[in-house]
C-alpha positions as CSV (number, residue, x, y, z in Angstrom):
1,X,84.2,19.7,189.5
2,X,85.5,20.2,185.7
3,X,82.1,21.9,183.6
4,X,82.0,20.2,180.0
5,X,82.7,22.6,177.6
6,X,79.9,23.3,174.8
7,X,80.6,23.1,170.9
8,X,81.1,25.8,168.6
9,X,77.8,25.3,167.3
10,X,75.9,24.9,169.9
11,X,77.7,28.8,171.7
12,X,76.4,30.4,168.3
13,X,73.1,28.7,169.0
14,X,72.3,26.6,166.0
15,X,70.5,23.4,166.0
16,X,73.2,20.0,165.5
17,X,71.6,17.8,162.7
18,X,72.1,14.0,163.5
19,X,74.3,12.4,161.1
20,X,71.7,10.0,160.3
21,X,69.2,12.8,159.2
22,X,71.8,14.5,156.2
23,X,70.5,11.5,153.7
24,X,67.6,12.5,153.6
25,X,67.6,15.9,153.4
26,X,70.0,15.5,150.6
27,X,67.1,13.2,149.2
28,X,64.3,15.6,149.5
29,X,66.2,18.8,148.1
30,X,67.3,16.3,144.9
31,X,63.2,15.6,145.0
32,X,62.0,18.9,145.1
33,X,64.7,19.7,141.8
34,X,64.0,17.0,140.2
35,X,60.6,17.9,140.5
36,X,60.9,21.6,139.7
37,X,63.2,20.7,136.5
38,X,59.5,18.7,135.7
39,X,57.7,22.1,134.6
40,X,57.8,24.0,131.6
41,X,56.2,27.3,130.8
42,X,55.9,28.5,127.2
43,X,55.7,32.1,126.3
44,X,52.1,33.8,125.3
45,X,52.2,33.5,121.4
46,X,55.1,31.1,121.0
47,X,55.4,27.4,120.6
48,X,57.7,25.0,122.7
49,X,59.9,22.3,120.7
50,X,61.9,20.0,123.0
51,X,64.9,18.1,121.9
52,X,66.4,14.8,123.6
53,X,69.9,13.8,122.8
54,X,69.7,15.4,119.4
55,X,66.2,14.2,118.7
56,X,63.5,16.4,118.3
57,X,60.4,15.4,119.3
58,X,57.8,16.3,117.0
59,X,54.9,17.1,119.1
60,X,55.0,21.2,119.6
61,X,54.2,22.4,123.4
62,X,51.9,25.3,122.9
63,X,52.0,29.0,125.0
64,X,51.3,27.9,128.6
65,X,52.4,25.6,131.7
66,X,53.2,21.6,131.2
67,X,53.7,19.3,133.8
68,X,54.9,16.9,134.0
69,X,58.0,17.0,131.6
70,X,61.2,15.3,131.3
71,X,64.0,17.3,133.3
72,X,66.6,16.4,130.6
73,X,64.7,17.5,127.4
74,X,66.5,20.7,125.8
75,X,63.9,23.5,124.8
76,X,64.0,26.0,121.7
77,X,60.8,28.5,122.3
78,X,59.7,29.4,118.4
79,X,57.7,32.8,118.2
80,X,54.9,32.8,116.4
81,X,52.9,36.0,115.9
82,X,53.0,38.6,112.9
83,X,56.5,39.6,112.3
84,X,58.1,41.9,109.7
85,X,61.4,41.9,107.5
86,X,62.4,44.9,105.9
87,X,65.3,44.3,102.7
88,X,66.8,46.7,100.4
89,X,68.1,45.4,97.7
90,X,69.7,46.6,94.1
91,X,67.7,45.8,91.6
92,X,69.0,45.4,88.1
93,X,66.6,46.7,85.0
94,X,67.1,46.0,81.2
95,X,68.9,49.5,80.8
96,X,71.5,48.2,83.0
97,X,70.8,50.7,85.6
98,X,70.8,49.7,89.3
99,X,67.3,50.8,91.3
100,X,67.4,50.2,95.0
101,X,64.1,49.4,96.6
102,X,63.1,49.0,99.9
103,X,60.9,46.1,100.6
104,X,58.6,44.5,103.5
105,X,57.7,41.1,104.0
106,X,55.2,40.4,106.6
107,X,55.6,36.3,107.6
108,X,55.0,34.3,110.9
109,X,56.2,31.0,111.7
110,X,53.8,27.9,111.0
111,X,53.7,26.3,114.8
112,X,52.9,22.8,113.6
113,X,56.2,22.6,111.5
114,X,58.2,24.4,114.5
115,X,59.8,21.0,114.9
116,X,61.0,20.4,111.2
117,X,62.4,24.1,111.1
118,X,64.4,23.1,114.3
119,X,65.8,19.8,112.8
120,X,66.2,21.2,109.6
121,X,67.5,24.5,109.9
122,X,67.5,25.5,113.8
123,X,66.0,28.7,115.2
124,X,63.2,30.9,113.6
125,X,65.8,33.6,113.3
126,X,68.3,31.3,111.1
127,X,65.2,29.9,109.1
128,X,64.9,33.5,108.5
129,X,68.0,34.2,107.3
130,X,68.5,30.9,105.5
131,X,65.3,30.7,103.3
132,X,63.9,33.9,103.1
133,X,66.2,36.4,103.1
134,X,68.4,35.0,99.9
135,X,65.0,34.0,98.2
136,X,63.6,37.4,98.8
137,X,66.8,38.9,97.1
138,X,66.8,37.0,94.7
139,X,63.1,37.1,93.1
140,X,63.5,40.7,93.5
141,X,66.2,41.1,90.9
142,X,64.6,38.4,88.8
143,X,61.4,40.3,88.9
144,X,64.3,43.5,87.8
145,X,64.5,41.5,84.6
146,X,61.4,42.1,83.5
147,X,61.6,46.2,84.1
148,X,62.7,47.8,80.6
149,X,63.7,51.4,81.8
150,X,64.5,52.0,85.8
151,X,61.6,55.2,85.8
152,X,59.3,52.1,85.2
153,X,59.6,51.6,89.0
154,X,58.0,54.3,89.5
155,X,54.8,52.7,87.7
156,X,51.6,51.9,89.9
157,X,51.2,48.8,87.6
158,X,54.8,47.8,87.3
159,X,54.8,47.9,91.4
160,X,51.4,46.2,92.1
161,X,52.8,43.7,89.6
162,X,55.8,43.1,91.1
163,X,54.7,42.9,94.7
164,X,51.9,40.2,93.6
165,X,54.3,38.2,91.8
166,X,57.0,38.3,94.8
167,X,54.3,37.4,97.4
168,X,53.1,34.4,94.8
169,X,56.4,32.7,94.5
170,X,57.6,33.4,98.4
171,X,54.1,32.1,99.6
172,X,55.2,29.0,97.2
173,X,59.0,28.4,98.2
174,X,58.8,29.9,101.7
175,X,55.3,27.8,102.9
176,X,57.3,24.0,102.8
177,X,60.1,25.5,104.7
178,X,57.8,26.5,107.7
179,X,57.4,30.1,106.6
180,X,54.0,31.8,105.7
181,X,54.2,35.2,104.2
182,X,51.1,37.0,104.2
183,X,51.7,40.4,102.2
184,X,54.9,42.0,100.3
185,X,55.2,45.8,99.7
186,X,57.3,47.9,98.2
187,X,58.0,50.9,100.5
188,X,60.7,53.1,98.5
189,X,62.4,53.5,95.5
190,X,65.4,55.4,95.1
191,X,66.6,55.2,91.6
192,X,70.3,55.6,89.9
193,X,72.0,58.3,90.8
194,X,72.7,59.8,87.2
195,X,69.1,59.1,86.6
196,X,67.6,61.0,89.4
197,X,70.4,63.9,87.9
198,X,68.8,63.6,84.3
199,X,65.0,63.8,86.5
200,X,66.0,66.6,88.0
201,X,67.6,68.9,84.9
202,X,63.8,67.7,83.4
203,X,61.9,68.9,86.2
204,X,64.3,72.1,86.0
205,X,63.5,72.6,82.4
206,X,59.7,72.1,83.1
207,X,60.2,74.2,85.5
208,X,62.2,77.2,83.3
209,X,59.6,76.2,80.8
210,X,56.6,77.3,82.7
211,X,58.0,80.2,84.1
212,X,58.9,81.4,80.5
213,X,55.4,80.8,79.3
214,X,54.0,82.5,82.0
215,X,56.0,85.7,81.1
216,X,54.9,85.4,77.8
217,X,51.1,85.2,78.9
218,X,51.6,88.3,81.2
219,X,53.3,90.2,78.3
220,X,50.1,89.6,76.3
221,X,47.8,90.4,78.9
222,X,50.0,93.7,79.5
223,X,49.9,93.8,75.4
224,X,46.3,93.7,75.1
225,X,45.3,95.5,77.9
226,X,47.4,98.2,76.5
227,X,45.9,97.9,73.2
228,X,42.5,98.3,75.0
229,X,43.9,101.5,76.9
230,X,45.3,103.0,73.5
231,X,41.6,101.8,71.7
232,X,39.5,103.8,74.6
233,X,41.9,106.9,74.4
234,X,41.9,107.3,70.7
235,X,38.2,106.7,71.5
236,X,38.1,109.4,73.5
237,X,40.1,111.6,71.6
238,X,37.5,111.3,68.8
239,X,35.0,112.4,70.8
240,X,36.7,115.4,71.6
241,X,37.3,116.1,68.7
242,X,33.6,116.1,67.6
243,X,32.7,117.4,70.7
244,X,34.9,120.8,69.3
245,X,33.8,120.5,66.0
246,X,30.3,120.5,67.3
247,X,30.6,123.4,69.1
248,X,32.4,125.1,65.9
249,X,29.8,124.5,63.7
250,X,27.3,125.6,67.0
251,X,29.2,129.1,66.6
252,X,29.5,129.3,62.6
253,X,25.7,128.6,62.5
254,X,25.4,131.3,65.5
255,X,27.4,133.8,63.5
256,X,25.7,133.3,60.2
257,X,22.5,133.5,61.8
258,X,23.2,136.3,63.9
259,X,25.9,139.1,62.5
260,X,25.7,140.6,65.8
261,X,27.5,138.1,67.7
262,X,30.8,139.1,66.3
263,X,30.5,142.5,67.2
264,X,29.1,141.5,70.6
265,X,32.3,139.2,71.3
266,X,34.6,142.4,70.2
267,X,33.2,144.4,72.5
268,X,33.7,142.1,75.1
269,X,37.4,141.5,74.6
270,X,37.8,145.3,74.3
271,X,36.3,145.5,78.0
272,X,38.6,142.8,79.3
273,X,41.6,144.8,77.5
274,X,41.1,147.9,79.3
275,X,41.4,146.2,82.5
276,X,44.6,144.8,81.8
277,X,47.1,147.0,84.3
278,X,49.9,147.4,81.9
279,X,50.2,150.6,79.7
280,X,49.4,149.8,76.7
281,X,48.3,151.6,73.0
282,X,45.8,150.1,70.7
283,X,45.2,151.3,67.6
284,X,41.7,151.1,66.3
285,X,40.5,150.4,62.5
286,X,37.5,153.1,62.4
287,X,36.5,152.1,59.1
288,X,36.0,148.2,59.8
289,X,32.6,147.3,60.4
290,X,33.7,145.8,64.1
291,X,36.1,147.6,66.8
292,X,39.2,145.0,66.7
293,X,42.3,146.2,68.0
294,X,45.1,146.1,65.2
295,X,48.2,147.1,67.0
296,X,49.5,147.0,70.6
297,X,52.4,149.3,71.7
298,X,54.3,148.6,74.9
299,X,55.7,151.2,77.2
């Protein structure tokens, strides 16, 4: 007797589904997607905006889980913590010179005019670059204007100045479009080339300057300190010379007061003659009243 032969399936051991099962299977999966498409999770510090066939709703979705929403509503996340833009820009003054400075704006995005940003302009990043990047450029060259000489940036007035007159009028333009800046600062200024040239020959001259009138001061120190040398040797040279002169008029008074000293003194370069080794002839004065040699003759 014939054996019936088993399907495909069932030799590879998987389970036949009844026809009349598929239905609803295909219903429950379209459930269960339908009902994941029904959550929404916004990002910590952001703010959800949901759009429906081009209409923005204008209730904002705030940082978290929402269930249940619409499966077909398009979502734009906004961020809205503390952000920073940095600009350079070339600043015109009223010497015509071009000064670039670097500037910071800090700014965040107002979460209850996320939709009106999205309607009106479209991301954060393109609000950013359609309202407060040209404004920012643009106050900072009118605020150029005002600068008479490009040093003057270098001014802690003229900079405090201009940073709270830029944050003033970008809080004031930048606030309607969805915006809020909270500080501007200036972070560098590099000034015209053939300014910072002029700067530096200054500061070379300066320079040159104080090295020339420090030479100046050492040569008058050296000067006077050889003045004061010259001083304390003619100084001491004075009292040598009274120191001599004292001792001359020591012997003059010795000799008038004594007659004998003279003869004493002879005597005594008479003794240290005879014990010179060389031959040697003196000839004596007998008749003067002291023995003084008169002549010497050499071999």
């Amino acid at each position: 007797m014939n054996k019936p032969i088993p399907s495909p399936a069932r030799r590879r051991g998987e389970v036949e589904i009844p026809a009349k099962f598929i239905p609803v299977i295909v219903l429950v999966v379209g459930v269960l997607a339908l009902a994941s498409c029904s959550f929404k999770a916004v990002d910590v510090g952001h703010v959800g905006v949901a759009s429906l066939f081009g209409k923005v709703k204008e209730q904002p979705y705030p940082a978290g889980l929402h269930f249940p929403v619409n499966p077909l509503l398009k979502w734009v996340q906004f961020d809205g913590r503390q952000k920073t833009h940095l600009e350079t820009a070339a600043v015109p003054s009223q010497d015509q010179l071009l000064t670039d400075v670097d500037v910071s704006v800090q700014y965040r995005i107002d979460a209850t005019r996320a939709y009106e940003i999205l309607a009106d302009t479209g991301t954060a990043e393109q609000a950013v670059e359609v309202h407060l990047v040209p404004a920012l450029r643009s106050l900072i060259r009118e605020q150029g204007k005002t600068i008479k000489n490009a040093e003057d940036f270098f001014n802690e007035e003229t900079q405090q100045r201009i940073q709270d007159n830029l944050l003033q009028e970008m809080m004031a333009f930048l606030e309607p479009k969805g915006i809020l800046v909270s500080e501007v600062l200036i972070r560098d200024i590099q000034l015209p080339a053939q300014l910072r040239a002029r700067i530096e020959e200054k500061k070379a001259a300066e320079q040159q300057l104080a090295r020339t009138e420090f030479e100046q001061q050492t040569k008058v120190v050296q000067a006077k300190a050889e003045r004061e040398a010259a001083n304390e040797q003619a100084l001491m040279r004075e009292r040598l010379a009274e120191a001599q002169a004292y001792e001359i008029r020591q012997i003059n008074e010795a000799i008038s007061e004594n007659p004998a000293y003279i003869k004493l003194q002879a005597l005594e370069a008479l003794k240290s003659i005879s014990k010179d080794p060389a031959a040697k002839m003196y000839f004596m004065d007998g008749d003067a009243p002291m023995p003084l040699p008169l002549m010497n003759l050499s071999q």
